[in-house]
C-alpha positions as CSV (number, residue, x, y, z in Angstrom):
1,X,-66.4,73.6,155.4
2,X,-70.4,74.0,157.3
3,X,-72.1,77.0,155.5
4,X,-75.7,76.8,157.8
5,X,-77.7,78.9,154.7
6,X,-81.6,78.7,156.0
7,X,-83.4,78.7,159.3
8,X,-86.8,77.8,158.7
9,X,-88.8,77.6,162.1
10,X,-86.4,75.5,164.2
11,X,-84.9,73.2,161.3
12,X,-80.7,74.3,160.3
13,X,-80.3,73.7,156.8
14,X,-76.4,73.2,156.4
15,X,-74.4,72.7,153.8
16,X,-71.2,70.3,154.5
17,X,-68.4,71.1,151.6
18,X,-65.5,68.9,150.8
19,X,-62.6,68.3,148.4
20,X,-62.8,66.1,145.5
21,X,-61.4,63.1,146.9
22,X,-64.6,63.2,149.8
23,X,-67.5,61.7,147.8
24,X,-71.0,61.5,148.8
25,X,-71.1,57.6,150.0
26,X,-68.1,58.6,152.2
27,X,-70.2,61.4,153.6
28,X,-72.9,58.8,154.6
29,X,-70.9,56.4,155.6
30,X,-68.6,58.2,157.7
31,X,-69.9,61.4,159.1
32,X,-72.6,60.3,161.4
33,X,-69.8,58.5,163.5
34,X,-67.3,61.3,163.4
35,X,-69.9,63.8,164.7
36,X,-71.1,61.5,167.1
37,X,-67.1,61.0,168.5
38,X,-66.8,65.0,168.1
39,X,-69.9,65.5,170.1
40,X,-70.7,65.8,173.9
41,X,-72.3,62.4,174.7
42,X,-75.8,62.3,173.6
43,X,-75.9,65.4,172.0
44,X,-76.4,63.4,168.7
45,X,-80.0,62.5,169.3
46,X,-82.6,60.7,166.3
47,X,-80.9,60.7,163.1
48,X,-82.4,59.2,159.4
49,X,-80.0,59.2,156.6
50,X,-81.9,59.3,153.1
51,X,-79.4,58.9,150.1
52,X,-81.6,58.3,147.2
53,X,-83.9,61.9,147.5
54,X,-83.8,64.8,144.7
55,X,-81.1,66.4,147.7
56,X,-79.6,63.8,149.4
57,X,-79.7,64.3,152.9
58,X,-79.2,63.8,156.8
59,X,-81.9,64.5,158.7
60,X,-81.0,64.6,162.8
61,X,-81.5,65.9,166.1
62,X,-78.4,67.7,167.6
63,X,-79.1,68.6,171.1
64,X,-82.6,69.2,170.6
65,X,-81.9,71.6,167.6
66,X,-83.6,69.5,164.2
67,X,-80.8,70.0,161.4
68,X,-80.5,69.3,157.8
69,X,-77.2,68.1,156.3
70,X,-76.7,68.3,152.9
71,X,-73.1,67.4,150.3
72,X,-71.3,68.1,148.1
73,X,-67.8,67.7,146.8
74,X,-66.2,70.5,145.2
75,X,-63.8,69.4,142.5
76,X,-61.0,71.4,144.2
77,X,-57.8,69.8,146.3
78,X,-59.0,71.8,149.5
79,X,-61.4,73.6,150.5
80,X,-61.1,77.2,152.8
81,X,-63.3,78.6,155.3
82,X,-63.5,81.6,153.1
83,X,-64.3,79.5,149.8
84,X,-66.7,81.6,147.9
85,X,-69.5,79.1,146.3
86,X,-70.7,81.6,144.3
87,X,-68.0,81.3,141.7
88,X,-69.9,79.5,138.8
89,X,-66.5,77.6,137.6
90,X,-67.1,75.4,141.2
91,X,-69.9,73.8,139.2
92,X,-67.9,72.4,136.1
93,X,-68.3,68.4,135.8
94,X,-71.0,68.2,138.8
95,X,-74.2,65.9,138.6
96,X,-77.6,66.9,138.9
97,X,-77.9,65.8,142.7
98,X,-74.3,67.8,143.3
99,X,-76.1,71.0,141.6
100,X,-79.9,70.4,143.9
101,X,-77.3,70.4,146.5
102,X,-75.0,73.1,146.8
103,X,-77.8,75.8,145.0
104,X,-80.0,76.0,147.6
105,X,-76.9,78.0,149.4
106,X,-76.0,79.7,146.6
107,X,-79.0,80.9,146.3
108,X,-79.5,82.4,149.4
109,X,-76.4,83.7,149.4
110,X,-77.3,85.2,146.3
111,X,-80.3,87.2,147.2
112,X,-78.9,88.3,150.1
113,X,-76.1,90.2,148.2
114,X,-79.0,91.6,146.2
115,X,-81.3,93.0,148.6
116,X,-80.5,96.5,150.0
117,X,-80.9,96.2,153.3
118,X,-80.4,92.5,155.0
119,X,-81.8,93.4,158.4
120,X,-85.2,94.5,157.1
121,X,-85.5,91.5,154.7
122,X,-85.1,89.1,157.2
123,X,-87.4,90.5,158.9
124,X,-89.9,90.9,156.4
125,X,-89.2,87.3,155.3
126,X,-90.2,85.7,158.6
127,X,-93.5,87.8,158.8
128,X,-94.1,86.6,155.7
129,X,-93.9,82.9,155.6
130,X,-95.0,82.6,159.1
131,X,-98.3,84.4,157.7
132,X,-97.7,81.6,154.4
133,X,-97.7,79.1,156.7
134,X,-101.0,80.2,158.9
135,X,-102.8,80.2,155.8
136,X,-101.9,76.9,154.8
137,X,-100.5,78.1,151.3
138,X,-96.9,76.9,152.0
139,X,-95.3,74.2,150.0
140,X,-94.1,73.5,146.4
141,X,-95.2,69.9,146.8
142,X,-98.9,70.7,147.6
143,X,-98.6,73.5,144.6
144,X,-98.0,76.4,146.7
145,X,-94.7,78.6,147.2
146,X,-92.0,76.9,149.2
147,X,-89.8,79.0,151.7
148,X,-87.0,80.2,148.9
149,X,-89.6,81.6,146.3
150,X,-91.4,83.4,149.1
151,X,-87.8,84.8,150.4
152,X,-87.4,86.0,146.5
153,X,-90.4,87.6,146.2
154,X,-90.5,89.7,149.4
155,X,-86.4,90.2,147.9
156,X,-87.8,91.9,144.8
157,X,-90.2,94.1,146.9
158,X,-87.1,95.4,148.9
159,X,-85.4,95.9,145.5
160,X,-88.7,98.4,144.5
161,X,-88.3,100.0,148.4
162,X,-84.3,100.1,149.7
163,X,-85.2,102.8,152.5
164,X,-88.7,101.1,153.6
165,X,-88.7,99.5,157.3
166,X,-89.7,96.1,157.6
167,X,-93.3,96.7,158.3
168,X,-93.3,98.7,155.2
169,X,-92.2,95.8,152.8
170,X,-95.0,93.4,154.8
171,X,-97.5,95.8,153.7
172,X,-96.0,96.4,150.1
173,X,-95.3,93.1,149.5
174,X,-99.3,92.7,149.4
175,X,-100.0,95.6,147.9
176,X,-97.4,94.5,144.7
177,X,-97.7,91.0,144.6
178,X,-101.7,90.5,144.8
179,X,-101.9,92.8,141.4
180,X,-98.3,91.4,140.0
181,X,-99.5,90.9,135.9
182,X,-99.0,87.6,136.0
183,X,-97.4,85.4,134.4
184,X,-94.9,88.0,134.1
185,X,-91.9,86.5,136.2
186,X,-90.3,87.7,139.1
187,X,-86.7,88.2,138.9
188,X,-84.2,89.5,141.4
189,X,-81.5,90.1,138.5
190,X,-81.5,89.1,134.8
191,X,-80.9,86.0,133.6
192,X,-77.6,84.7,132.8
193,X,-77.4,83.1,129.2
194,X,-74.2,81.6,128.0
195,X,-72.7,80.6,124.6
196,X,-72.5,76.9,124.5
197,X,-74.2,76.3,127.7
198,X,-72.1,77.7,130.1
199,X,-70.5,75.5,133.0
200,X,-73.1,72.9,133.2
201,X,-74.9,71.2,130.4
202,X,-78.3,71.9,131.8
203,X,-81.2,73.8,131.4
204,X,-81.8,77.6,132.2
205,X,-85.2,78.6,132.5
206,X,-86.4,80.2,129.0
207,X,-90.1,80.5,128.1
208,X,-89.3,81.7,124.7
209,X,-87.6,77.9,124.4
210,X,-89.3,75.9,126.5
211,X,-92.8,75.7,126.3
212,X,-93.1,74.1,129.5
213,X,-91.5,77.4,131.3
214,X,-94.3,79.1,129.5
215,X,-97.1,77.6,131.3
216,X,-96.1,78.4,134.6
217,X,-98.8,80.4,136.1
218,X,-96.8,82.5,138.6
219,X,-92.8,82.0,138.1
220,X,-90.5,83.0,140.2
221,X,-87.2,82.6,139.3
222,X,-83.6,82.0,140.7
223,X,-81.2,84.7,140.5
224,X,-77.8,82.4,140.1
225,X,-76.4,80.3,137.4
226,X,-78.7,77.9,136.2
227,X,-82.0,80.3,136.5
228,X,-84.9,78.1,137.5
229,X,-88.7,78.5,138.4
230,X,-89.3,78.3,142.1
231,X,-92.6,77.9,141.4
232,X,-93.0,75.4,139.1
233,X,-95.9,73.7,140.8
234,X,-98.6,76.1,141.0
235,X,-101.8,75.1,139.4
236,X,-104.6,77.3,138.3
237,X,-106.3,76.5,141.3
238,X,-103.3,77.3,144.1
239,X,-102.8,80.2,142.4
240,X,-106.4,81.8,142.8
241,X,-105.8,80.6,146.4
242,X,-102.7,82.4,147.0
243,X,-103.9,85.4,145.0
244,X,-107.5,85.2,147.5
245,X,-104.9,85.4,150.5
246,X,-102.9,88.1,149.5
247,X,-106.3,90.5,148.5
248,X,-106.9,89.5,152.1
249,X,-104.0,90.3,153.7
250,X,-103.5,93.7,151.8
251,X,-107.1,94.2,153.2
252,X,-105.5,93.7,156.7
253,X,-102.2,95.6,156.3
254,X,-104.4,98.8,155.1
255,X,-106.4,98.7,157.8
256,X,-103.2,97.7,160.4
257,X,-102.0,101.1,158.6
258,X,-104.7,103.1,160.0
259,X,-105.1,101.5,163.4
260,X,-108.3,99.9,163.0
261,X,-106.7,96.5,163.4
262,X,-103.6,94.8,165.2
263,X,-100.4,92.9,163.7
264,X,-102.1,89.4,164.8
265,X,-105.0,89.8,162.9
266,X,-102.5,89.3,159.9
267,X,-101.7,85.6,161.2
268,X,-104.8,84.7,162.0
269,X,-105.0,80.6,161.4
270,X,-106.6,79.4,158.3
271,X,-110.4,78.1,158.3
272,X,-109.7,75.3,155.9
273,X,-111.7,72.4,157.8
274,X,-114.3,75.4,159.7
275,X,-115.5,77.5,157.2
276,X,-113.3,76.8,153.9
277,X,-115.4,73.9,151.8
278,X,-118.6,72.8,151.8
279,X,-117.1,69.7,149.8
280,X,-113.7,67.9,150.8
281,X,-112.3,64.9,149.2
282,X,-110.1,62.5,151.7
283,X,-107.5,60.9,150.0
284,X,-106.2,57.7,152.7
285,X,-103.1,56.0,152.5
286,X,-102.5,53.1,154.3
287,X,-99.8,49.8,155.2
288,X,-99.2,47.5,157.7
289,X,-95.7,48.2,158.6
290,X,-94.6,52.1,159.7
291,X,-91.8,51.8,157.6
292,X,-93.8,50.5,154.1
293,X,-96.3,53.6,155.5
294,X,-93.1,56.1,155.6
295,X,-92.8,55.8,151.5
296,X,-96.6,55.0,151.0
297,X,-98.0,58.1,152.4
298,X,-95.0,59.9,150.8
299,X,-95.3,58.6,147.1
300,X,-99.4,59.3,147.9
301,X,-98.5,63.3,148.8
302,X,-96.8,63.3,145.6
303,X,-99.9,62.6,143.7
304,X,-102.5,65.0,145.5
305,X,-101.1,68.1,143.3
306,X,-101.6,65.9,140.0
307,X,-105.2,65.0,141.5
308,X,-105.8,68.3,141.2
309,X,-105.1,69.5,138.1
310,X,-107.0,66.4,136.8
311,X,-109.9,67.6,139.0
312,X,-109.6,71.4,137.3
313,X,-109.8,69.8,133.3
314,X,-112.9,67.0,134.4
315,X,-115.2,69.4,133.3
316,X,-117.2,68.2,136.9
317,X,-118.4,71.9,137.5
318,X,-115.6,72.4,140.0
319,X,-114.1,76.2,140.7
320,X,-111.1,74.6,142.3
321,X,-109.7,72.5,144.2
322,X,-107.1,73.4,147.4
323,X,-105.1,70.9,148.9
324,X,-104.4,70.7,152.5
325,X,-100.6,71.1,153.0
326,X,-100.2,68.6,155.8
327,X,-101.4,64.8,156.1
328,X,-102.8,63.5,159.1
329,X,-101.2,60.6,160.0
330,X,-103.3,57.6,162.5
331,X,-102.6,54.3,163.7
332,X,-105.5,52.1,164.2
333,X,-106.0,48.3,165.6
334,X,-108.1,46.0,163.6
335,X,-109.4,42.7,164.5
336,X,-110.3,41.2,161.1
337,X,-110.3,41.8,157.4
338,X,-113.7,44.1,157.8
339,X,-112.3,46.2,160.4
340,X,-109.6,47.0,157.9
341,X,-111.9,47.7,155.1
342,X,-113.4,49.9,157.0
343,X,-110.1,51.8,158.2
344,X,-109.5,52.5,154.4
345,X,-113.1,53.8,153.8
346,X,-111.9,56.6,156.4
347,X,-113.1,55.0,159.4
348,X,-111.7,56.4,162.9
349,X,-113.5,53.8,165.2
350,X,-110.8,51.6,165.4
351,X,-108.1,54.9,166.2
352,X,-105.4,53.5,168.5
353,X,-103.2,56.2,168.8
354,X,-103.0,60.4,168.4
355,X,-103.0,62.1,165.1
356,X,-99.9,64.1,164.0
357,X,-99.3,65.7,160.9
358,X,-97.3,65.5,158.5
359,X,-94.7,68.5,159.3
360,X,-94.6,67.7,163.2
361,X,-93.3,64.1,162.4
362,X,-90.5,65.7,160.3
363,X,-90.4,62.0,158.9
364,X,-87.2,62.7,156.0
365,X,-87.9,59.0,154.2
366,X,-91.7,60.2,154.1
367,X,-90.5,63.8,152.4
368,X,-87.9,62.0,150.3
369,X,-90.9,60.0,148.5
370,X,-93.1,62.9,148.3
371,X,-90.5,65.2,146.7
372,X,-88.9,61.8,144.3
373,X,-92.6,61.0,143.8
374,X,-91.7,57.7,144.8
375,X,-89.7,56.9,141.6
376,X,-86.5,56.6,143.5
377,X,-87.5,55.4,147.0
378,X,-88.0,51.2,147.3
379,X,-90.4,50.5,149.1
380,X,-89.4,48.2,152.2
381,X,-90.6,44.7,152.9
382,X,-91.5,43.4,156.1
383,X,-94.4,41.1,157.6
384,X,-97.3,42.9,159.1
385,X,-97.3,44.2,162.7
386,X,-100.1,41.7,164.0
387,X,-100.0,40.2,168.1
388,X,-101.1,37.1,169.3
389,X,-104.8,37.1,169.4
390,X,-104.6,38.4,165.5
391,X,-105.1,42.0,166.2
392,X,-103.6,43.8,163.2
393,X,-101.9,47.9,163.1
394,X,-102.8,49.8,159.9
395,X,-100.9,52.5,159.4
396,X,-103.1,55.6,157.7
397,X,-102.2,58.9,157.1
398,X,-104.9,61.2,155.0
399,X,-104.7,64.1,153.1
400,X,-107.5,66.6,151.8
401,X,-109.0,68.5,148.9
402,X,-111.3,71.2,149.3
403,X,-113.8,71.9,146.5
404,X,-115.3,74.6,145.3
405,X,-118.4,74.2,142.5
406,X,-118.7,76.6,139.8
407,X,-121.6,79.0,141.0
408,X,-125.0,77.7,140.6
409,X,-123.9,74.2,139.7
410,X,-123.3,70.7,141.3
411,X,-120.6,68.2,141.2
412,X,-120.7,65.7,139.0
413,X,-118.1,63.0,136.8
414,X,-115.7,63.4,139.3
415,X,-114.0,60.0,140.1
């Protein structure tokens, strides 16, 4: 059974179901090779398997189209077209990576049933996480909303509207969520508690229990069986961020509204490097092997977001601090020691090649480590890329803070 639950840009997210007696090594093992036979030749382009991240997945290239594959085994003897994966007795004995796996469809299956009219929340949906995205305030692994808790939020605003037009639900979605009372949570339907703990032994999100759920700043929560925070990862300063870009884009919808502006001015591109900061920490990581450099830089991204919650309690006179969603990824040539030294103090003299980001490289080993945090990744071995007359690659790939000081004041103790 392929359930294909989220387009996102030009990436398929699917969801590949079997039986009980299909487990996940047999999916890695095998699959590839059967879709390959299945396939017209060469439609099965670049492929990267990565087994060991919070959702185990597939990552390939399927004439031209970038796709996601993602497991799990249902503990069922077969498995129908029509198999409804909503049905919260599918989720008895399954492990943690099972559960990360098949929720992100039930999920979106979820608040589609929930939303009144499907048409004009997709629609809405798109507007509003391509405008996430141009604003550079996309991502639950930089601290920002990822694509699901934007999808419920602009949900609950079609809840409040069921007869508006897409346009509509763009413009109220600014209008509600940039003067939500947070951190009163969003929620699509209420929670479901059960006796016992219900099907799974795990945790449902509770702030009255967990004091943890408590300090999220601006939950969002799941609508299926077991309710959790979407949003998790929002720090003080991402939130005053997101809440800066949505008093901005209300602005814009108002004056959209009464014809003053056009649509685009809504998507305008963010001024993060132009007119953002007048202060910007560079964080570089760095190897001398792509593949050690795949998990470095990973494991690396994985920090910024704890950087920056240690910047906002240093007491160093900083507003806050907004990390850049995207790396920047460089390979340089290096003749000697020095050279390299220099490459790790930021240095682009010695820039061999292009720079890509982060998202265009769609590198799955590098987004495995960033999301595992590098706790589950090993990191590979290898002996450095260097040729004949000692010239030396460095990897580097570097990401950035923006500060902002506290008004009137200058930085200071921040190390």
């Amino acid at each position: 059974m392929l359930t294909c639950f989220l387009l996102t840009g030009s990436d398929i997210d699917t969801l590949i179901v079997a039986p009980k007696h299909v487990n996940r090594d047999d999916f890695f093992e095998h699959f590839l090779n059967i879709l390959e036979k299945m396939s017209p030749p060469g439609a099965l382009e670049e492929h990267t398997s990565v087994p060991d991240a919070h959702v185990p997945i597939i990552k390939l290239q399927y004439s031209g189209i970038d796709m996601d594959l993602i497991f799990v085994a249902l503990k069922v003897a077969s498995v129908p077209e029509n198999k409804d994966l909503g049905d919260e007795s599918l989720l008895r004995g399954m492990s943690e990576a099972d559960l990360r796996s098949i929720n992100g469809c039930r999920v979106t299956d979820e608040i589609l049933s929930l939303v009144p009219q499907q048409k004009t929340f997709r629609h809405a949906t798109r507007a509003i996480k391509l405008w996430a995205q141009r604003r550079a305030i996309y991502g639950n692994i930089d601290g920002f909303p990822g694509g699901v808790a934007w999808a419920m939020m602009v949900a609950r605003v079609c809840q409040l509207y069921p007869y508006a037009c897409g346009a509509t639900i763009v413009a109220k979605f600014f209008n509600l969520m940039s003067q939500w009372p947070w951190p009163t949570p969003v929620f699509l339907q209420k929670i479901q508690h059960y006796e016992g703990g219900g099907p799974l032994q795990v945790r449902v999100w509770n702030p009255s229990i967990y004091n943890s759920d408590g300090a999220h700043k601006m939950p969002v929560i799941t609508p299926v069986y077991p309710a959790m925070c979407a949003t998790h990862s929002i720090t003080s300063s991402t939130m005053t961020i997101i809440l800066r870009e949505m008093e901005r884009a209300n602005d814009i919808t108002a004056k959209i509204a009464a014809g003053q502006l056009p649509w685009r001015a809504l998507f305008e591109k963010h001024t993060y490097f132009t007119q953002g900061y007048k202060y910007y920490l560079s964080i570089v990581a760095a190897s001398r092997t792509k593949e050690a450099q795949q998990i470095w830089s990973g494991f690396v991204h994985s920090k910024v977001r704890r950087l920056v919650s240690g910047i906002e309690m240093s007491g160093a006179n900083v507003e806050l601090a907004h990390p850049f969603i995207k790396g920047f990824e460089r390979a340089h040539r290096c003749k000697n020691e020095e050279e390299v030294d220099m490459v790790l103090q930021g240095t682009l003299q010695f820039q061999a090649t292009g720079t890509e980001t982060t998202d265009s490289t769609k590198d799955a080993k590098q987004h495995a480590a960033a999301e595992e945090g590098g706790e589950k990744v090993e990191m590979p071995t290898g002996a450095a890329e260097t040729t004949a007359e000692g010239v030396s690659t460095i990897y580097t790939t570097t990401f950035y803070v923006g500060i902002e000081l506290q008004a009137g004041k200058y930085c200071q103790h921040l190390t």
